[in-house]
N, C-alpha and C positions, 0 to 999 in steps of 0.2 A: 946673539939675542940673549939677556938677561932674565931670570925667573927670579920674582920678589918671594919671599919669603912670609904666610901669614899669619901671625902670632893664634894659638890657640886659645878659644874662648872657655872663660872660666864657667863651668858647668856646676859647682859648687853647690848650690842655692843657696838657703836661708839656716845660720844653725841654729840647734835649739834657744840658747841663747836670745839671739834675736826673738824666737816665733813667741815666746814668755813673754819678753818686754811687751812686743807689737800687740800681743793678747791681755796684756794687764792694760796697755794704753786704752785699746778698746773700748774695755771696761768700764774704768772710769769715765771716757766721752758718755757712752749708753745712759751709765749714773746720772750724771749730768744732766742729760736731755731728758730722763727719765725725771727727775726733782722738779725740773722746768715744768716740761707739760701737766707734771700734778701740781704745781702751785699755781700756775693756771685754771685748771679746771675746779682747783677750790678758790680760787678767787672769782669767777665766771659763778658759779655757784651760789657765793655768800650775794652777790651782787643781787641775784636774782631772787635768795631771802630778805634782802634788806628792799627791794622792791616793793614785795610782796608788802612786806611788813608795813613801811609808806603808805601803801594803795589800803591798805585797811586801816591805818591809822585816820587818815581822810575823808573814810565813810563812816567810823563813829561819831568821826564831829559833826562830818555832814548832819547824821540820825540827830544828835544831841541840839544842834543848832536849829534843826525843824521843828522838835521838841519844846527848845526855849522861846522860841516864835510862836507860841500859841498860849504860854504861860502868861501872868500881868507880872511885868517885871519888880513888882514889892513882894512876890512871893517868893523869891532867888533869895537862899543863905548860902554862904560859904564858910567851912570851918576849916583852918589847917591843922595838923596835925601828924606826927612822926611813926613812922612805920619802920622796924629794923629788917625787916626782910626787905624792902625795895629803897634803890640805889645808896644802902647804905644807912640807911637810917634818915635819911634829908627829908626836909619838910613836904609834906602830901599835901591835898586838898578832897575834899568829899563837897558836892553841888548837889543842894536838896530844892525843887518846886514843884509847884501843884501843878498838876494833871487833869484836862477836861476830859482824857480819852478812858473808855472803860475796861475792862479785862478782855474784852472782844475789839478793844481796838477803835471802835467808833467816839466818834467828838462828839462829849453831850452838850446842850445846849437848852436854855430857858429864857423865852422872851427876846431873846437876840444876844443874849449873854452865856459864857458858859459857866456847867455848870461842873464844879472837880470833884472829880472820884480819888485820886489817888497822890500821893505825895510821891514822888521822883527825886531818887539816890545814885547819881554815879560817882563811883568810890573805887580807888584803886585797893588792889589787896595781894598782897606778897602770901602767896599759895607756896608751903613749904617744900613740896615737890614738882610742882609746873612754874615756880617762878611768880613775875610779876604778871598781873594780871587788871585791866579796868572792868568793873563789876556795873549792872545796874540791878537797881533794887526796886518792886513798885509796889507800895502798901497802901491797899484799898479798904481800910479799918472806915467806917464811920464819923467824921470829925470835922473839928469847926476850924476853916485854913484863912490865912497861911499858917503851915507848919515850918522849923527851924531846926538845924542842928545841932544839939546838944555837946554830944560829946563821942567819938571816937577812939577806941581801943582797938586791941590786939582780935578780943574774939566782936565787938558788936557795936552797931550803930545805934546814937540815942538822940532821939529826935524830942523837941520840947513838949510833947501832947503826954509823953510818955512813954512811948511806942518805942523798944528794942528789936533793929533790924540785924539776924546775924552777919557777920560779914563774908563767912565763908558759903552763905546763902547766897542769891540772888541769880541774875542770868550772864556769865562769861562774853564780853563782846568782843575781847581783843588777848594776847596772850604777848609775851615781849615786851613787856611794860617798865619799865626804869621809872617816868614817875608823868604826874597827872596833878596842875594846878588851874586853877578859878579864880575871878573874883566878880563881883557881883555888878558893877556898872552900873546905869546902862552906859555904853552897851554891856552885856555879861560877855566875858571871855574864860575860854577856856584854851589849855595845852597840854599836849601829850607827846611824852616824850618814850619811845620804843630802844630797845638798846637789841642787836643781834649781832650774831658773831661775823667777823668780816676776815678772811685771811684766819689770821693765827692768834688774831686780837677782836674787839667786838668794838664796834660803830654806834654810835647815838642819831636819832634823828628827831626834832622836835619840829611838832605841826602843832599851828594856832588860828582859832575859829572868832570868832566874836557875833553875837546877836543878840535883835531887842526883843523883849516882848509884846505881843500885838492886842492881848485880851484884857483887860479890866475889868471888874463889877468889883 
């Protein structure tokens, strides 16, 4: 009867050598899947500011399209005009018309007509430290309308009665503003266009409204 002989097993382990590399390989995978899941979660992220940003871009026109719905559309001016702080200096627009509603918000009215209190200014304005921004402006001065837009600068708005409205006045509706154009129609249209950062670069998105006016006298 014959006995085999069984080779002995190499007990050895792993040398240093090796456990370096295998630890450096690690490494880098971790790296990796680490850059992955944060370019992920900033792009999931920017996604959800450029949302955002849409979803409010759509209710200022919505607001502004309600607004021009109750104006008589011969009272709509449009002036364009170049602003160097928003998207570079390219041509803007400012959209000025009369207003039946008064500082409390209610729609006046006389004999079945209305009747304006106030001239209405949305105007984009490049705010040196928040960016671009769409402004409105509502001046309830006394006056015989329609009023028109004159002229447009850096600091103020100048409407034909004579009336300087500042530009860095009035009330903030949107923030993200890259730029904001009109023209007078009917119908009147208006777009705005929001710029936010996306990833590692920044995203445009342009929304456009159009409406007529419904009021005359």
């Amino acid at each position: 009867m014959s006995c085999r002989q069984v080779a002995p097993r190499d007990e050895r382990g792993f040398s240093l050598l090796e456990l370096v590399v295998a630890g450096a390989v690690l490494v880098v995978l971790l790296g990796l899947i680490g850059a992955v899941l944060a370019e992920s979660a900033e792009l999931s992220a920017s996604r959800g500011v450029l949302m955002h940003a849409e979803t409010a871009a759509q209710a200022r026109l919505f607001d502004l399209r309600l607004e021009l719905m109750e104006t008589n559309p011969a009272h709509v001016s449009v002036l364009s005009f170049s602003d160097p702080l928003l998207a570079g200096g390219g041509p803007q627009a400012a959209l000025a018309f009369s207003s039946a509603r008064d500082p409390q918000g209610a729609f006046q009215m006389s004999n079945g007509r209305p009747v304006w209190q106030a001239v209405v200014v949305y105007c984009p304005y490049g705010d040196p430290n928040e960016g671009g921004q769409l402004r409105r402006y509502a001046d309830y001065t006394p006056r015989s309308y329609p009023v028109s837009i004159v002229s447009v600068d850096a600091t103020q708005i100048r409407l034909s009665d004579g009336t300087v409205l500042p530009r860095a006045g009035g009330t903030v509706l949107l923030g993200d503003v890259a730029g904001f154009g009109a023209s007078v129609g009917p119908p009147a249209q208006a777009q705005l266009t929001v710029q936010v950062r996306y990833g590692r670069g920044t995203v445009s998105r342009t929304i456009r409204m159009e409406s007529t006016g419904r009021n005359k006298n």
